[in-house]
C-alpha positions in Angstrom: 125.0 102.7 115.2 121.5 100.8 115.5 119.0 102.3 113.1 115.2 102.0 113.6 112.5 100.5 111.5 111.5 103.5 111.3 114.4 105.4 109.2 112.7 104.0 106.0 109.9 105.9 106.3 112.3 109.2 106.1 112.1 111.6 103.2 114.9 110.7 101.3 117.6 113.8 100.7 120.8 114.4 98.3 122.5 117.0 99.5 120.2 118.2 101.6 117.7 118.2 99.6 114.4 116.2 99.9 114.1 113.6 96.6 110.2 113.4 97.5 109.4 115.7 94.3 111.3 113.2 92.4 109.8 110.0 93.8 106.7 111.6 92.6 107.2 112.9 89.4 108.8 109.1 88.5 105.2 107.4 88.1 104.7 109.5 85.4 107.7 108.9 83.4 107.2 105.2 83.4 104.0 105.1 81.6 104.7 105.2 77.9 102.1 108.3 76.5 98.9 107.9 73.8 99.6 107.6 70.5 97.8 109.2 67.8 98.8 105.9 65.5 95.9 103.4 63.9 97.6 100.6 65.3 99.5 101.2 69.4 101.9 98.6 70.8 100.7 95.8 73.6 101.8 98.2 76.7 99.8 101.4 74.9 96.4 98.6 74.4 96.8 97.3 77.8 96.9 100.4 79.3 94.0 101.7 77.8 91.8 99.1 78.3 92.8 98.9 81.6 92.1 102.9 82.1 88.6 101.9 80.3 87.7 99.3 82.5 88.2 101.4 85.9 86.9 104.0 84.5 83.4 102.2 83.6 83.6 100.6 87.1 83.8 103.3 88.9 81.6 105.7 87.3 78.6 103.2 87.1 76.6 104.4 90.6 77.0 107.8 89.4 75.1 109.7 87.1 76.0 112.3 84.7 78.0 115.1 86.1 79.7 112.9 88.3 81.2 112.2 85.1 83.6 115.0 84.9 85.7 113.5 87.1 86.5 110.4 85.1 89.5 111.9 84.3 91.2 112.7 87.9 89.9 110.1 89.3 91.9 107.7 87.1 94.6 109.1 87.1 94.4 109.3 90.4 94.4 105.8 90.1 97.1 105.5 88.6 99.4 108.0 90.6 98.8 105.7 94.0 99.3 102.0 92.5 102.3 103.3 91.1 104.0 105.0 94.2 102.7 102.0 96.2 104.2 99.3 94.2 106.9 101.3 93.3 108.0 101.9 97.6 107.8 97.6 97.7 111.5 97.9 95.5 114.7 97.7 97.2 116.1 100.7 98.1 113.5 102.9 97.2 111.2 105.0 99.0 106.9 105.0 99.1 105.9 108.5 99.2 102.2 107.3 100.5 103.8 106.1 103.9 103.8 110.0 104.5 100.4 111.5 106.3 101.1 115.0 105.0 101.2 113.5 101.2 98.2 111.7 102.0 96.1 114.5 103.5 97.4 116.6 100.6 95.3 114.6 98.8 92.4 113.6 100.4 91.6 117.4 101.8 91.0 119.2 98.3 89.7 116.4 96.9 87.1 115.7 99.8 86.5 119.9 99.9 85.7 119.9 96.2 83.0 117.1 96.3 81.2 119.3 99.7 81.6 122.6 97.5 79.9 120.6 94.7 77.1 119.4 96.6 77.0 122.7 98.5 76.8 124.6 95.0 74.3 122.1 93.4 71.8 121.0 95.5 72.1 122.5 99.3 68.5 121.6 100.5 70.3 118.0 100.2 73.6 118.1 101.1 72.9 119.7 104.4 69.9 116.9 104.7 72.6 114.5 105.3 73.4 116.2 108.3 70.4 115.2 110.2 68.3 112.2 109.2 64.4 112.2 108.5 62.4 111.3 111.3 64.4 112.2 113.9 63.2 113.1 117.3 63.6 116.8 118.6 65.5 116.0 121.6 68.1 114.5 119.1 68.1 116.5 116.6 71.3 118.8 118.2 73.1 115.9 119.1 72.9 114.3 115.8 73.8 117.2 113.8 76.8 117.7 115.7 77.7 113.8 115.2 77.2 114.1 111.7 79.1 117.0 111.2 81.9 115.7 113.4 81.4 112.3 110.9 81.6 114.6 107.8 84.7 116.4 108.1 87.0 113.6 109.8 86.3 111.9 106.3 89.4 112.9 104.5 91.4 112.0 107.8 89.9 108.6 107.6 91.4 108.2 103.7 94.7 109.6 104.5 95.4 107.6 108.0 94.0 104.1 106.1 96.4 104.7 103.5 99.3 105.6 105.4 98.1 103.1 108.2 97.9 99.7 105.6 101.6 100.8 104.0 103.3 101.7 107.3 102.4 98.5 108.7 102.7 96.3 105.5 106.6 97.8 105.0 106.9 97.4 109.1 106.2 94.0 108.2 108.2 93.1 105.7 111.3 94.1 107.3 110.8 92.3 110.4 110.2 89.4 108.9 113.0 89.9 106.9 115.4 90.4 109.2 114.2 87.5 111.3 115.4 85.5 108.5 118.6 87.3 107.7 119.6 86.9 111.7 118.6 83.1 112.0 120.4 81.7 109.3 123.5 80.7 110.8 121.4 79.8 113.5 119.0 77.8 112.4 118.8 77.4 108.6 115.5 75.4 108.5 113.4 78.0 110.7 115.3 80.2 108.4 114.0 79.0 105.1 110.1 78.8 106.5 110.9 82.5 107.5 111.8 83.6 103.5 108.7 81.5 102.3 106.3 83.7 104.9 108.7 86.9 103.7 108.1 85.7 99.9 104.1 84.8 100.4 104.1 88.4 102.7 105.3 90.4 99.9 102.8 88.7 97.7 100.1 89.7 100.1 101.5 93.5 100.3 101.6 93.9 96.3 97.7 93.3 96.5 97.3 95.5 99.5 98.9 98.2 97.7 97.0 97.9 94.8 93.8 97.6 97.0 94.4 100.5 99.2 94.7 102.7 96.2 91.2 101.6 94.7 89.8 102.0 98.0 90.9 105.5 98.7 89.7 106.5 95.0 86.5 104.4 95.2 85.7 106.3 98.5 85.9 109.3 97.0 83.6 108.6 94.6 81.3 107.2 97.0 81.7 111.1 98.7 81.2 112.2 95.2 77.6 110.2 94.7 76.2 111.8 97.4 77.0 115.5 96.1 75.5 115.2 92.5 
């Protein structure tokens, strides 16, 4: 039986039931927690200072009360460089190749910076709809491109996130069995294959790291223009 390239993006099941809840409580296990101790091992500093750093990166364009989501948006953070890098293991599964995951996330969290802005300053928020200046004979087909604009944003964060995995995986295993079907063939073509696979899966470990930042830093870009 010939499977497809696609079977890996399954939802992986154990006796007929789906291991997804798993593969997303495992991020959380792997992290070691705070300690309350003077003096915290290397993995404990490095982890914070790496928290601290994001964190003071990506709250800098926003002021005050955008503050509030320092918290969620790190771990956040977090939660997606670890499923991503995590999928890039043998044998092992990337929740984020799933849309519905995806949109899970990028829905509420898109909602709750509208509601904010909404709640906060509405005069504004419903500014952005329709741009100052604008002629009269425009003005109803700009409104309805900027409201189309506004709500196929958290579609554009889930699809770019599933998109850059699905394809990067996709990838990967062509590649990879290219090389696995031409080494009895031709070992030297062979061996340049594995060095692409090996510089490929280099290039992927960054995407997935990027990809994450990028659908966080996104939202916080939603998020500047709501406070």
């Amino acid at each position: 039986m010939t499977l497809s390239f696609f079977d890996q993006f399954m939802s992986p099941t154990l006796f007929s039931i789906p291991l997804m809840a798993l593969a997303l409580t495992l991020p959380w296990i792997l992290y070691p927690p705070p300690s309350a101790q003077w003096i915290n091992n290397r993995m404990i500093t490095l982890q914070a200072w790496f928290i601290n750093r994001f964190t003071q990166q990506l709250l800098l364009p926003l002021n005050i009360g955008g503050h509030k989501w320092a918290a969620l948006m790190a771990s956040l953070m977090i939660f997606l460089i670890s499923l991503n890098l995590l999928g890039l293991l043998p044998y092992t599964f990337t929740p984020t190749t799933q849309l519905s995951l995806n949109m899970s996330l990028a829905v509420p969290l898109w909602l709750g910076t509208v509601l904010i802005g909404m709640q906060n300053q509405p005069t504004i928020a419903l500014g952005h709809l329709l741009p100052e200046g604008t002629p009269a004979p425009l003005i109803p087909v700009l409104i309805i491109i900027e409201t189309i604009s506004l709500f196929i944003r958290p579609l554009a964060l889930g699809v770019r996130l599933t998109a850059n995995l699905t394809a990067g995986h996709l990838l990967i295993q062509l590649i990879a069995t290219a090389a696995f079907v031409l080494m009895p063939l031709m070992p030297t073509v062979a061996i340049i294959t594995t060095i692409i696979l090996f510089l490929l899966t280099l290039l992927e470990i960054a995407v997935a790291m990027i990809q994450a930042y990028v659908f966080v830093l996104l939202l916080s870009l939603y998020l500047q223009e709501n406070i």
